[in-house]
N, C-alpha and C positions, 0 to 999 in steps of 0.2 A: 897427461891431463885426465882428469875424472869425469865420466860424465855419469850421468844417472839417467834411466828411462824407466817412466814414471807410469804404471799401468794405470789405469782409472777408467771408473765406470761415470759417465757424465749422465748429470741428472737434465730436465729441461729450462732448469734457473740458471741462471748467469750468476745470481749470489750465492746460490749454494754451492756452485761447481771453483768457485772465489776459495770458496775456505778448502774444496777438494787441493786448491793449487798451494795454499797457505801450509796445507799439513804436507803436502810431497815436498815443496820444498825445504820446510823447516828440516826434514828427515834426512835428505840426502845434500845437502850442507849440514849435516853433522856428520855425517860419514865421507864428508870429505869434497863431495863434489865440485865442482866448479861451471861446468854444464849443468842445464837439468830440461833435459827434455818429454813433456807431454804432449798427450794425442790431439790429432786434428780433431777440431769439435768439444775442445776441451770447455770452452763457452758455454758451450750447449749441444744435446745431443742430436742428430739427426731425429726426423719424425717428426718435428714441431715446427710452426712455422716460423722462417728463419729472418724474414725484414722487420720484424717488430724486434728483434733484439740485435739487430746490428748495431756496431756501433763505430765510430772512427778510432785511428790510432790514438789521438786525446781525451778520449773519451773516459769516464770513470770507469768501464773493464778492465782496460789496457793500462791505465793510469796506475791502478790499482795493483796489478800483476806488477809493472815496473817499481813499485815502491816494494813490494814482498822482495823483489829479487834486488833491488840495492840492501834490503835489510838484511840480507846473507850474503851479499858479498857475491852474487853469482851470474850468470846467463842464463836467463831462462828462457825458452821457445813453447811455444803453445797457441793450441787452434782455435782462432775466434770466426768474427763475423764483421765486413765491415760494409755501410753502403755502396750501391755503388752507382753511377750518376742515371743508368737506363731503370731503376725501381728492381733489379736484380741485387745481390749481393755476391760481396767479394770472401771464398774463403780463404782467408789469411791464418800465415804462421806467424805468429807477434814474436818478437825475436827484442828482448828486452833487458836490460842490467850491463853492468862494466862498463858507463859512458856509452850504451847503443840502446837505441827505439827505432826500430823499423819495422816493417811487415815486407814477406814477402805471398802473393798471389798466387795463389794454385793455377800453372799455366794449364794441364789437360785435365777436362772437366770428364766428370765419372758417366759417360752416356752410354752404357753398356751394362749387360746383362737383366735387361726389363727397367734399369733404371734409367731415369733421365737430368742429372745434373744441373746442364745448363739452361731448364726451364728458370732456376731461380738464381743460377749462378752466373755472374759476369766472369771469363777468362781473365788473370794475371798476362804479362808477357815479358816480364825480366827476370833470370835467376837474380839469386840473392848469398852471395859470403859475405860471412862478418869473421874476423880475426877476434881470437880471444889466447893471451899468453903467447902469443906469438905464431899460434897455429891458424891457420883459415879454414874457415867450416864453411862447407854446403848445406843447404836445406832445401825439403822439398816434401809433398803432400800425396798420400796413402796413389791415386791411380798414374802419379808421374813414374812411380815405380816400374811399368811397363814400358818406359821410354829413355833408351839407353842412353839417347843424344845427351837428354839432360845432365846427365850424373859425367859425360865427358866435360860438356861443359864447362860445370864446376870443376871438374879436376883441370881443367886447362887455367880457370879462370885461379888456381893455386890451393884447391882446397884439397886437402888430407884425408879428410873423414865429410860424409855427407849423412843427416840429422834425418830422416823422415820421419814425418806424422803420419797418423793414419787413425781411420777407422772402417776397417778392412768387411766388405762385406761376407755374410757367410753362405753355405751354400758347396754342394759337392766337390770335391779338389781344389775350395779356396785357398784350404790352408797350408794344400802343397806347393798351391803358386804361389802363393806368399813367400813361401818359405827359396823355394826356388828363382822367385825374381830379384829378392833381396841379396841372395848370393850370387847372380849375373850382376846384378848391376855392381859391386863389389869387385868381380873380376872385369869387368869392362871397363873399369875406372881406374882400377890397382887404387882401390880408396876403401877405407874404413866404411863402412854403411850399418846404421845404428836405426833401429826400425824397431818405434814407439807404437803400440795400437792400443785402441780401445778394448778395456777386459771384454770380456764376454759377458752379458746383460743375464742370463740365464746361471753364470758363476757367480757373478757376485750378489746373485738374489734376489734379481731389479725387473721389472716387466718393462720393456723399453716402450714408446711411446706410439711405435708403428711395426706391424710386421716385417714391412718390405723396404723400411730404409736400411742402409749400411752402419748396424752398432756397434759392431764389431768383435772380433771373434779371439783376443787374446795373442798369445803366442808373441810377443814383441822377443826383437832378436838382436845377436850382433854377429855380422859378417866380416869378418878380418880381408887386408887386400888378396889374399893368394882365395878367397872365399869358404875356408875353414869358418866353423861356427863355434865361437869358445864361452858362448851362453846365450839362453833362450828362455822366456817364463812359459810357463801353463797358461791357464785360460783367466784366471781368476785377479783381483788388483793385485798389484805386485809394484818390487821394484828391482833394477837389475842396475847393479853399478861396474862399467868398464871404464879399465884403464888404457887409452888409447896410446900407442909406440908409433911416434912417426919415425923411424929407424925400418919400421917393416912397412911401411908403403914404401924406401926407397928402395930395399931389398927387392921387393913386389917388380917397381917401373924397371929398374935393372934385372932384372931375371924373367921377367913377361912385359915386353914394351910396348904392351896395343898401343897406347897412347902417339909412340914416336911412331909406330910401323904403319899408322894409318894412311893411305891413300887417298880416301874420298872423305870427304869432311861437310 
């Protein structure tokens, strides 16, 4: 299976960040893909206030994404904004096309390093796999990445490869943790981990809307299960197309079985 990760710099329009989704996907369904996964926030970007542009999964954002992606024939996932019943919002991965509409909820909210998330965000509380070609995918949003439980999860719950969004804050040794959490959680799972972030606001030539939200800092990667890295972008938009081999996540559970050797769960 092909997937594609989709750098992008999100503006603070929901319509103009539409036709950001409209041109990545038309691109990587020509080159093949079948996946096509964009950053959390792909909506809109952090910095701006985010209840005025929520919207539900029926909603004309979402609606609209699902129509681009049955018109290429593909899966798309990307980062909206959806109400959510306390006047918070929910940030959701819209996970859309091949017969699926769903969202899943960002279960751990970013409350760390000066920031504080769950002022305006409601927590998620259920993972979320969708099968596409017969493969089962995980998904999951930029600070679940520090949480290794999750990514077992999804490998118990049958997935192969698990999709993260992001929009990675930046800031001294982010982009080492990044780079290093993305490859734990890959070996913790013996799972593919495919880690989509926001370009960097300063590379693609954008003054982001706030100094001190998380816009993100580029670098989107792939982590193979033994946690080998067989591509990574710069800082700037971009696109990175992998071909995922579920042959080597079995190799992977068979030759390092965290998975089976677990004790405490």
């Amino acid at each position: 299976m092909r997937v594609a990760l989709c750098q992008i710099t999100s503006t603070p329009d929901p319509d103009t960040n539409l036709e950001l989704v409209r041109e990545a996907v038309r691109e990587a369904a020509a080159d093949g893909a079948r996946v096509v996964l964009l950053p959390e926030a792909t909506m809109a970007c952090f910095g701006v206030p985010l209840a005025p542009i929520a919207q539900p999964l029926d909603g004309p954002w979402a609606s609209a994404v699902s129509a681009i992606a049955d018109a290429h024939g593909v899966l798309v996932v990307a980062g909206m904004f959806e109400p959510a019943p306390d006047g918070r919002v929910y940030n959701t991965l819209l996970v859309t096309g091949e017969g699926v509409h769903t969202g899943y909820r960002k279960i751990h909210l970013y409350d760390a390093f000066g920031f504080q998330e769950s002022r305006t965000v409601a927590p998620g509380e259920q993972p979320l796999t969708v099968t596409v070609d017969g493969l089962t995918l995980g998904v999951a949003t930029c600070y679940d990445v520090r949480f290794p439980e999750l990514f077992r999860a999804l490998a118990d719950q049958g997935a192969i490869a698990v999709l993260v969004a992001a929009s990675w804050g930046a800031g001294p040794g982010k982009r080492e943790q990044w780079e290093l959490l993305v490859r734990a959680r890959a070996l913790d799972s013996t799972s593919w981990v495919l880690a989509c972030g926001q370009a960097d606001p300063a590379a693609a030539g954008v003054t982001p809307p706030s100094d001190s939200a998380p816009t993100g800092i580029g670098c989107s990667m792939v982590a193979d299960p033994f946690g080998d890295v067989p591509a990574q972008l710069g800082e700037g938009p971009d696109m990175l197309l992998v071909d995922l081999e579920p042959d080597l996540v079995d190799q992977a559970r068979q030759t390092i079985p965290v998975l089976a050797n677990r004790r405490l769960r």
